[in-house]
C-alpha positions as CSV (number, residue, x, y, z in Angstrom):
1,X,-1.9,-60.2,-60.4
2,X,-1.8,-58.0,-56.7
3,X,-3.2,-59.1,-54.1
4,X,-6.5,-57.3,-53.1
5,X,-6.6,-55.9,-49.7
6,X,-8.4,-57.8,-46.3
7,X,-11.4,-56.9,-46.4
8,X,-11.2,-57.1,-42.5
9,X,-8.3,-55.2,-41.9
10,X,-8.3,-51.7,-41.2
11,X,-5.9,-49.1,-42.5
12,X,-3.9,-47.4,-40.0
13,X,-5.2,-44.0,-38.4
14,X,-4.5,-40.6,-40.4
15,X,-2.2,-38.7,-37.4
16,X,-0.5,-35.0,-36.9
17,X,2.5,-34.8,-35.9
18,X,2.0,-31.6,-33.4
19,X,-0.4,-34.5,-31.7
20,X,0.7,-34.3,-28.0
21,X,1.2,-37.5,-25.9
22,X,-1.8,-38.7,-24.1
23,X,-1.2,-38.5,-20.2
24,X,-3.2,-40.2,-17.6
25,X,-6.5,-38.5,-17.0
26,X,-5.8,-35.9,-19.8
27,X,-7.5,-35.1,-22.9
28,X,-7.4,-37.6,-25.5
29,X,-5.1,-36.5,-28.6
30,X,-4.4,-32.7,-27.8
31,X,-3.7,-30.4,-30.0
32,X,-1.0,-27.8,-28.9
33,X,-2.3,-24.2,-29.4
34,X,0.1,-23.7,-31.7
35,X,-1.6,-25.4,-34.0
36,X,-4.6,-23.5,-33.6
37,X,-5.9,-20.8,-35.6
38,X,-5.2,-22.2,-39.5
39,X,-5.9,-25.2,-41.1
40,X,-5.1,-28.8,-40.0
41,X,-3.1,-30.8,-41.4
42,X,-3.8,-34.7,-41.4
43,X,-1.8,-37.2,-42.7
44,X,-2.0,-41.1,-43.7
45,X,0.5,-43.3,-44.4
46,X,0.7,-45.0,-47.9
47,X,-1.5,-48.4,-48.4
48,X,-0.1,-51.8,-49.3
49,X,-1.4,-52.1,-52.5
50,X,-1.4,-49.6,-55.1
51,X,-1.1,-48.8,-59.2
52,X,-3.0,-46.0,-60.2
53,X,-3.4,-45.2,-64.1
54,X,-5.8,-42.7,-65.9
55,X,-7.8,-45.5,-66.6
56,X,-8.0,-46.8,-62.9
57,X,-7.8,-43.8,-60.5
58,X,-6.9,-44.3,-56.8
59,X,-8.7,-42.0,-54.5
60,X,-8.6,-41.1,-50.3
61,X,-11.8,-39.1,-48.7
62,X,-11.3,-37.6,-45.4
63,X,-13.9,-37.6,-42.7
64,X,-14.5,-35.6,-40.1
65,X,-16.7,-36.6,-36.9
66,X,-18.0,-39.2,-38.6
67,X,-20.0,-37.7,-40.8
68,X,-21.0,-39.4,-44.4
69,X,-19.7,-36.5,-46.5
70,X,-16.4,-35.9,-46.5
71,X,-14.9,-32.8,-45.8
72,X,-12.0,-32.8,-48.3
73,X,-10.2,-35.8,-50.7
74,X,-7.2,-36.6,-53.2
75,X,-7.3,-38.9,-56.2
76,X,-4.0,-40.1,-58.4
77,X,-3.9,-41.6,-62.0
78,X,-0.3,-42.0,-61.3
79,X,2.3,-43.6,-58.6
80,X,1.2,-41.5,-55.4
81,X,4.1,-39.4,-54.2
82,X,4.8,-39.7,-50.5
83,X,4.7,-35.8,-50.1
84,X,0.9,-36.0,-51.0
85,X,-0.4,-38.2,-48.5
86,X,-2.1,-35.5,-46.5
87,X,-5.3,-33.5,-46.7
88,X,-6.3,-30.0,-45.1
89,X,-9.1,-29.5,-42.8
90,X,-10.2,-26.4,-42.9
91,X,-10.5,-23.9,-39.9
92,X,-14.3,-23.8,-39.7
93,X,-14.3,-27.5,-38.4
94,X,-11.5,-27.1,-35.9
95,X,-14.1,-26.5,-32.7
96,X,-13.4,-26.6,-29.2
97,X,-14.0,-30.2,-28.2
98,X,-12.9,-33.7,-28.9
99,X,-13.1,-35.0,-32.7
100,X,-13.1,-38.1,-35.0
101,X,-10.8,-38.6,-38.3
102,X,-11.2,-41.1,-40.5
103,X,-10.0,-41.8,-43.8
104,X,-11.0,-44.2,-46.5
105,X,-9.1,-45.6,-49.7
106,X,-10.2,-46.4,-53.1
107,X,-7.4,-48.2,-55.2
108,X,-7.2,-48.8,-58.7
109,X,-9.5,-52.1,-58.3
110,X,-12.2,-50.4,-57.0
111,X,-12.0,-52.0,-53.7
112,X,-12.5,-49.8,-50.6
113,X,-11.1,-49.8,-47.5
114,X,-11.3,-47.7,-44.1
115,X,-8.6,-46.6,-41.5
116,X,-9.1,-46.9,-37.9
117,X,-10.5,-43.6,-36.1
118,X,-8.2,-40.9,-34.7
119,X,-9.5,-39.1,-31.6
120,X,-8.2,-35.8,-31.6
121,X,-8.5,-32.6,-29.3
122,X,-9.0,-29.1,-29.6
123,X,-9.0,-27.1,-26.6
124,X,-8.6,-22.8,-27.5
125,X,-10.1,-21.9,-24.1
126,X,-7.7,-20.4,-21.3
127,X,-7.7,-21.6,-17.6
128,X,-10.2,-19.6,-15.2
129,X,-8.5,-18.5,-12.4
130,X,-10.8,-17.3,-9.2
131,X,-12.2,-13.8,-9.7
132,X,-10.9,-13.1,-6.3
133,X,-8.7,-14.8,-3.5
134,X,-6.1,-15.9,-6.7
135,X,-2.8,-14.6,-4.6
136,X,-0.4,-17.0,-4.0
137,X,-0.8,-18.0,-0.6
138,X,2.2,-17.3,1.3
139,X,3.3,-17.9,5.3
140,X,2.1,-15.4,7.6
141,X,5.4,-14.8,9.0
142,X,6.5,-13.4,5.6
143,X,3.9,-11.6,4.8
144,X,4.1,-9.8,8.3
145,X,7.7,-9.5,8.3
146,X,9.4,-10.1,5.2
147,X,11.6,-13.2,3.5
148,X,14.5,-12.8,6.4
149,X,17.7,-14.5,6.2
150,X,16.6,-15.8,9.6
151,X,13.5,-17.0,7.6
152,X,15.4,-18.8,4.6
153,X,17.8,-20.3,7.4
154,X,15.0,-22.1,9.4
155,X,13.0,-23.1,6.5
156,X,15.5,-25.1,4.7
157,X,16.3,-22.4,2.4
158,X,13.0,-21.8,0.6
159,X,9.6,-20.3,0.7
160,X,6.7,-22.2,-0.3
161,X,3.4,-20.4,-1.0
162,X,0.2,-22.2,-2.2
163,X,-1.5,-21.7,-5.1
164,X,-5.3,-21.2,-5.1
165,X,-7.6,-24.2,-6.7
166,X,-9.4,-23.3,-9.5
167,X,-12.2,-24.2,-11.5
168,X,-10.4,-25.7,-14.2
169,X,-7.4,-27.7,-12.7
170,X,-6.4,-30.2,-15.0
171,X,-3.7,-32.6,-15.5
172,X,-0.9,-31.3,-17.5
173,X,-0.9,-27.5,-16.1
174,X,1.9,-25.8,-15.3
175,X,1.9,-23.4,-12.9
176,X,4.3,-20.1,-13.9
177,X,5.6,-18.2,-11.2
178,X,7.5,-14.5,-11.5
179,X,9.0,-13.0,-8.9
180,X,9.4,-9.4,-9.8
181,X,10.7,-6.2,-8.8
182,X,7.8,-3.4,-9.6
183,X,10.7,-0.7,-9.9
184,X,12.4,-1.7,-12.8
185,X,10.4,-4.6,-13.8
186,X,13.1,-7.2,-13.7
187,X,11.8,-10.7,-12.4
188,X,13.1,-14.4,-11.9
189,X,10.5,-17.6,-13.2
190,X,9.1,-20.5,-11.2
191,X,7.7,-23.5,-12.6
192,X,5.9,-26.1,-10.9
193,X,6.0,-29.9,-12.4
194,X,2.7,-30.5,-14.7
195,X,-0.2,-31.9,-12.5
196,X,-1.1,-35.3,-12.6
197,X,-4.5,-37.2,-12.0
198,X,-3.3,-37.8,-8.9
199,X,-2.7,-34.5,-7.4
200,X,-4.6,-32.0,-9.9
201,X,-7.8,-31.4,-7.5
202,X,-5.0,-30.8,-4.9
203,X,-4.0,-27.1,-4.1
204,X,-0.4,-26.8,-6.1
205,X,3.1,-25.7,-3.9
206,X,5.1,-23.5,-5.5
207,X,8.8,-23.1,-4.2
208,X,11.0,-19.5,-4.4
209,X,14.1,-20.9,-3.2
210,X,16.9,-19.2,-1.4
211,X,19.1,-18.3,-4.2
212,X,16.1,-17.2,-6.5
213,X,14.8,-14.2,-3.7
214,X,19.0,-13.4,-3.1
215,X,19.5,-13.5,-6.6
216,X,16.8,-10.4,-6.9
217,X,18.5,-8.9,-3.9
218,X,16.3,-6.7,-0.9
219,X,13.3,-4.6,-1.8
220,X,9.4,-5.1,-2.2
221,X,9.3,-7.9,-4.8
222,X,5.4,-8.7,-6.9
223,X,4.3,-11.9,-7.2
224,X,2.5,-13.4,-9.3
225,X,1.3,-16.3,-11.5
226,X,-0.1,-18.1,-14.5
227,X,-1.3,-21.2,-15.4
228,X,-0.6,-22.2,-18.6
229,X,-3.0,-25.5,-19.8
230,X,-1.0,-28.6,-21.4
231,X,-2.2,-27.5,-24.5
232,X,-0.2,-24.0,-24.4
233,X,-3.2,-21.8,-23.4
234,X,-2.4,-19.3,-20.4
235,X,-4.5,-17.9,-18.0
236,X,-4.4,-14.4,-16.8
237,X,-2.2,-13.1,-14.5
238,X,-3.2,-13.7,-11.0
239,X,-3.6,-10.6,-8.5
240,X,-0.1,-9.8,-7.3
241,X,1.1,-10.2,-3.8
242,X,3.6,-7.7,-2.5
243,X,5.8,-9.8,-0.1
244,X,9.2,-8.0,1.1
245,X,12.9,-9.2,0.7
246,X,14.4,-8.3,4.0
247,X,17.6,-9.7,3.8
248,X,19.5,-7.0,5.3
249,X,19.8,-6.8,9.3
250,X,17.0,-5.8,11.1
251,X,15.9,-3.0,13.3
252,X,16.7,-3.6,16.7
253,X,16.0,-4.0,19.4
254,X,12.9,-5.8,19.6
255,X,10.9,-3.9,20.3
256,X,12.3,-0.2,19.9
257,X,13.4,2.2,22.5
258,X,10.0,4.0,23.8
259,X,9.8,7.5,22.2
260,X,10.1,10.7,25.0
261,X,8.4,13.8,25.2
262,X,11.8,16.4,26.4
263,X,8.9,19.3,27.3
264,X,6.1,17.6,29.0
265,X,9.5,16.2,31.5
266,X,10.3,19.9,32.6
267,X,6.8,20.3,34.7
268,X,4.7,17.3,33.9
269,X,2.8,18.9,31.8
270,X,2.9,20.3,27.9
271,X,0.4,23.3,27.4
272,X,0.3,26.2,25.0
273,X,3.7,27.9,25.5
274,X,5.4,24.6,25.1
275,X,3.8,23.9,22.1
276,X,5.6,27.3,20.9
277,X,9.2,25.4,20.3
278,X,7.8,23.2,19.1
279,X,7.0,20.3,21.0
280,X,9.8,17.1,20.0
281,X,9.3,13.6,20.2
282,X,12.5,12.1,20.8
283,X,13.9,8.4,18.8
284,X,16.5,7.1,20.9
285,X,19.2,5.2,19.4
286,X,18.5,2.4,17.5
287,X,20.9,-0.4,15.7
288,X,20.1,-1.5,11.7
289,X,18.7,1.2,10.4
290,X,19.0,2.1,6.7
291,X,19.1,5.8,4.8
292,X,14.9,4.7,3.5
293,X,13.8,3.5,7.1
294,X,11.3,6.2,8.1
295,X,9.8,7.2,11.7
296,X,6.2,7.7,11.3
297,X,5.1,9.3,14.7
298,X,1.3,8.7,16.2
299,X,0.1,11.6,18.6
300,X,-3.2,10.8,20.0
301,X,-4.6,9.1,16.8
302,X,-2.9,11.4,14.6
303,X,0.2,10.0,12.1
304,X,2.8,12.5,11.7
305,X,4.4,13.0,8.6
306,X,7.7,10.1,7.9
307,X,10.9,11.3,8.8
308,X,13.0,9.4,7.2
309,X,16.5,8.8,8.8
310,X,18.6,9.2,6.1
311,X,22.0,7.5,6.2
312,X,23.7,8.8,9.1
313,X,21.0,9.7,11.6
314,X,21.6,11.4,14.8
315,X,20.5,9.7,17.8
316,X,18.4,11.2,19.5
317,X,16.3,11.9,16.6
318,X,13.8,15.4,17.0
319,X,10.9,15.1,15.3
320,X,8.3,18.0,15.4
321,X,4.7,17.7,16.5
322,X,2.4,20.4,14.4
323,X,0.4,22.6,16.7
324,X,-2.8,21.6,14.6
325,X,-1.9,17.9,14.9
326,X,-1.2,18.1,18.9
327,X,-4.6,21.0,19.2
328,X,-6.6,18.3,17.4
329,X,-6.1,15.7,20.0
330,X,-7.2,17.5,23.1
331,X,-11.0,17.9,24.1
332,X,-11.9,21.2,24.6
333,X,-14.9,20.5,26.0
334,X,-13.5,18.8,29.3
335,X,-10.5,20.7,29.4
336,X,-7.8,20.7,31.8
337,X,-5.3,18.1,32.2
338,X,-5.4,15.0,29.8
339,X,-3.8,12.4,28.8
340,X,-2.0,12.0,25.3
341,X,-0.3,8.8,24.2
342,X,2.9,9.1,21.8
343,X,4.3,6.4,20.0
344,X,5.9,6.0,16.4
345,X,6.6,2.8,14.6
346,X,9.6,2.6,11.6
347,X,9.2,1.6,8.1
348,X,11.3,-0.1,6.0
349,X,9.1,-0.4,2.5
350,X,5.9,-2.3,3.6
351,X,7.3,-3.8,7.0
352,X,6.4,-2.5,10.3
353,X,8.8,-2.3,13.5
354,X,6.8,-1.6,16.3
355,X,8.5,0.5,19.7
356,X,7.9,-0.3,23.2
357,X,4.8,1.4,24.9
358,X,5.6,4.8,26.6
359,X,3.3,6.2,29.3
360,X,0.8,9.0,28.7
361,X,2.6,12.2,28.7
362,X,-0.5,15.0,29.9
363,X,-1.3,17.7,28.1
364,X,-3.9,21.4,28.9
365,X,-4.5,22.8,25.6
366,X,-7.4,24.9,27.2
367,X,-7.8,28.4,27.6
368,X,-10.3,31.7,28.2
369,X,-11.1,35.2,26.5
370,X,-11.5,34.9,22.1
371,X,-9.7,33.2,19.7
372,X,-6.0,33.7,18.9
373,X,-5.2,33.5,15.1
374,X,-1.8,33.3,16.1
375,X,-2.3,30.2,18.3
376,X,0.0,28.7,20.0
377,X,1.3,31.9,20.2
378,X,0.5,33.5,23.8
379,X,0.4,37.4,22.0
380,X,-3.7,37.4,21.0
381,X,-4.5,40.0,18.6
382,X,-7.9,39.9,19.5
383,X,-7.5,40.9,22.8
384,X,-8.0,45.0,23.4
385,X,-5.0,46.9,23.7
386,X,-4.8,49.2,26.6
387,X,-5.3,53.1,27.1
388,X,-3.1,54.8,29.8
389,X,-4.1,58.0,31.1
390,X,-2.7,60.6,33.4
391,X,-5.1,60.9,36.5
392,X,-4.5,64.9,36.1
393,X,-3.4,65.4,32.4
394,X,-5.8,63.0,31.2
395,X,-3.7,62.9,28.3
396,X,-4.1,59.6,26.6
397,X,-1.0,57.3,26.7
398,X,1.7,59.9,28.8
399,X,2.2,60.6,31.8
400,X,3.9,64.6,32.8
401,X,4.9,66.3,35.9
402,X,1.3,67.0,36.2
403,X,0.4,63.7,37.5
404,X,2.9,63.4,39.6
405,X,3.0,60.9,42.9
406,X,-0.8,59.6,41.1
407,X,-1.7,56.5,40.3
408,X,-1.9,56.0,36.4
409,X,-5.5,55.2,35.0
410,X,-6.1,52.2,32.5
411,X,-9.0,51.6,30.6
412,X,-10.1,48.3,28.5
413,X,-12.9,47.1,26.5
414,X,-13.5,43.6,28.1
415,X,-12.6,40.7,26.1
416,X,-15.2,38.5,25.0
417,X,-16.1,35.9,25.9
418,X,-15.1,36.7,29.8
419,X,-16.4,34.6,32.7
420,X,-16.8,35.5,36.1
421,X,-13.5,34.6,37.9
422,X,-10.9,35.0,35.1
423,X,-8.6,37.4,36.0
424,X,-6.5,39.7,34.1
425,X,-3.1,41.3,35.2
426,X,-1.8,44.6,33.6
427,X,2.0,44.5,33.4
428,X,3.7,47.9,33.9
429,X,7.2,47.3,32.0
430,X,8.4,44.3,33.5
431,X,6.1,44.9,37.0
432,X,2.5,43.1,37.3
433,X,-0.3,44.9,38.9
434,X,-2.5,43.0,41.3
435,X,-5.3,41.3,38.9
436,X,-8.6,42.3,38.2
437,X,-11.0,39.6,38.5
438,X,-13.9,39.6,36.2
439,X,-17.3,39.8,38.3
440,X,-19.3,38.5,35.6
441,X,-21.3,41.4,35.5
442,X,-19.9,43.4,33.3
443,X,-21.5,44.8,30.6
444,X,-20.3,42.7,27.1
445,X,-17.8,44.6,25.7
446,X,-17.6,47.7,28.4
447,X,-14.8,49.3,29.9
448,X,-13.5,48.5,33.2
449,X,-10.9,50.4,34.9
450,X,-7.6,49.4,36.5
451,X,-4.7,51.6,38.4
452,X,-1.4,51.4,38.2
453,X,0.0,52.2,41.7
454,X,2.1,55.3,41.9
455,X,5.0,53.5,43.4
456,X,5.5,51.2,40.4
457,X,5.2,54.4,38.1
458,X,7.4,55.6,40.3
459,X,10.3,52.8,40.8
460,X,10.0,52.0,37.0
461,X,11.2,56.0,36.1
462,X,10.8,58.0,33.0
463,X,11.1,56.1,29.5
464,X,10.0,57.4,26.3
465,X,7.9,53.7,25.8
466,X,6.5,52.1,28.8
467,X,5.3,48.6,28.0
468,X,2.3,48.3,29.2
469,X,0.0,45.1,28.6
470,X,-2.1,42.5,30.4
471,X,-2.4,38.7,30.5
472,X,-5.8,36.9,31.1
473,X,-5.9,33.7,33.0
474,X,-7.7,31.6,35.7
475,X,-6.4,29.7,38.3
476,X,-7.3,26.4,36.6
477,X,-5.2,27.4,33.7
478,X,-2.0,27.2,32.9
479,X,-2.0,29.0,29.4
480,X,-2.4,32.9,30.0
481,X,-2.9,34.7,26.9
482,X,-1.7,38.6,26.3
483,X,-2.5,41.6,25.0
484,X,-1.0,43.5,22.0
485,X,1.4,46.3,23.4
486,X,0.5,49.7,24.6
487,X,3.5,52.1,24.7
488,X,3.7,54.8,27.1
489,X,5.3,58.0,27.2
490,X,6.4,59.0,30.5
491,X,8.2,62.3,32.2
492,X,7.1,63.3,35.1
């Protein structure tokens, strides 16, 4: 006759093999998330004592957070094969959270018997990372300039950036580190070592070692990170962190050679005829550069354009100032002398290489009479053009042996605005007349009248085109603007 079972002993627990390990402070029998997402299979192991027959069945109900129904169950009328000592849970009772399994056995005596209670684990849910500050932490020195070979060789060939806490540390993540290029997308992995109880409220270190950044070679590398969960879940990708590979020499020196201003060293000062070239900047030789570096040049508080040096510059490297970005810096309001600071930094990618301070370089910008469309350009349109008569002829624009040993007779509509005090000097070919100086009260836009002494007439001689113009200026200003050309016919 068999021996009936012990009525005090308990039947081992049901258990899944995809079951992790327990680890200290972790969730109690975790299922991987592998797992997840179809049903579960639980397994028992066969009892002692067992002889099933049609006559006297042999049965095994599963259940599921203790509850007194049982959520699935097998029963044999023959030997029970070892294959079928399993049941399925199905999906709708696999929610997030810890569960019970238990399992009870009927043999073919009708006795009953119970297992011992499996704890198990589900856990579908991703880790949070912080909605914002979730960058890896890095040095400030590499941020600022760069992973340097000087960097790597006086920090015991590494990098170590900090990763953020978040909400839902837990023993058993893993932090996942990629260090990527953002051109071609090609990137090297970091793993940290699973947190424990005793550092997982801790913030977490992750290392880029020397090889790993050399490996990737120079450029702007993106990094990033998840945290994948001991059960398998990952988190999103953290907010990436552009740090530089600057493995290649340096610009030098430290810092640059102070940018010069070639025009404003002539007289001391730049002002509108200058700015006609146009005004340069001038980058003196420099050591390290590569064909991406690029000048960016500040005028007042105006960037320039980059100019990028390209692979062989050619020190001293010109770089023009606009006319609109060098007009924009000067207060026309004040006027007359001011002072402009220049300076330019170079770029390589993201990093900044700053040049040593130059003094103000002074700069008049100002000037009288109407706008010039043509500016800097010293030819105004907008200024009146001139009529030349004969003071006997009268005939507009020549001069015949009528008016002979006369002075010559100019006429001009005033420019506007004019201010008592300007002046404005007619130029007989290459010969100035002595100025008129505007009384202020002229009439806005009248004629005024200006000879042309016989003797210059004279000593210039016959021509079929006299030049004749003007320039307007005061004695406070250095930038005289002129008229459009009057041509004169003269035989006398």
């Amino acid at each position: 006759m068999s021996q009936p079972f012990d009525e005090f002993a308990l039947l081992p627990k049901p258990f899944n093999d995809d079951i992790l390990d327990d680890i200290n402070g972790g969730q109690t029998g975790l299922l991987p998330s592998s797992a997840l997402g179809k049903e579960l299979k639980i397994e028992f192991d066969m009892w002692p004592i067992s002889n099933p027959s049609p006559e006297e069945l042999e049965k095994v109900v599963l259940h599921w957070d203790g509850a007194s129904t049982p959520i699935g169950s097998k029963s044999w009328t023959a030997p029970v094969p070892a294959s079928d000592l399993f049941i399925m849970v199905p999906i709708r009772y696999l929610d997030d959270g810890e569960h019970t399994v238990q399992y009870t056995v009927t043999i073919y005596t009708g006795q009953t018997v119970e297992s011992e209670v499996l704890t198990l684990t589900i856990d579908s849910k991703a880790p949070v990372l912080n909605l914002v500050g979730n960058k890896l932490i890095f040095p400030a020195e590499v941020i600022e300039a760069g992973v340097t070979t000087h960097y790597l060789e006086t920090h015991d060939d590494q990098v170590e950036t900090t990763v953020p806490t978040y909400a839902t540390q837990s023993p058993g993540d893993v932090i996942i580190g990629k260090w990527e290029d953002p051109l071609d997308g090609a990137s090297q992995q970091i793993n940290s070592e699973p947190l424990t109880s005793a550092n997982y409220t801790q913030p977490v270190v992750l290392t880029l070692t020397g090889d790993l950044i050399r490996n990737m070679g120079e450029g702007l590398r993106h990094v990033t990170y998840v945290v994948m969960d001991r059960a398998g879940n990952p988190s999103g990708e953290s907010t990436r962190q552009p740090v530089e590979a600057a493995l290649k020499p340096l610009p030098s020196p430290v810092p640059l050679p102070a940018p010069t201003v070639p025009l404003a060293d002539i007289d001391g000062v730049i002002d509108r005829r200058d700015a006609i070239y146009p005004v340069q900047v001038r980058i003196h030789k420099l050591d390290n550069s590569l064909p991406e570096d690029r000048v960016i040049v500040t005028v007042g508080t105006t960037e320039l354009e980059p100019h990028y040096l390209g692979s062989q510059p050619a020190f001293p490297v010109a770089i023009d100032v606009p006319w609109l970005a060098l007009k924009n810096q000067y207060d026309f309001i004040t006027g007359g002398e001011q002072d402009l600071n220049v300076s330019y930094k170079l770029m390589r990618r993201s990093l900044s290489f700053l040049a040593e301070n130059a003094p103000p370089v002074r700069f008049n910008l100002s000037k009288i009479g109407p706008e010039n469309p043509d500016e800097p350009d010293p030819l105004n349109p907008n200024l009146p053009k001139v009529l030349v008569c004969g003071a006997v002829s009268e005939l507009e624009n020549k001069l015949i042996v009528d008016d002979y040993e006369q002075d010559a007779n100019i006429t001009l509509e005033l420019y506007q605005p004019a201010k008592k005090g300007e002046k404005i000097r007619v130029y007989w070919m290459r010969t100035a007349v002595r100025p008129y100086i505007v009384s202020g009260e002229e009439p806005p836009g009248g004629d005024i009248k200006i000879k042309v002494p016989w003797i210059i007439v004279r000593d210039t001689g016959n021509h079929p085109a006299i030049r004749v113009y003007y320039e307007i200026y005061d004695d406070q200003n250095p930038n005289a603007e002129r008229s459009p050309v009057t041509l004169v016919d003269v035989l006398i």
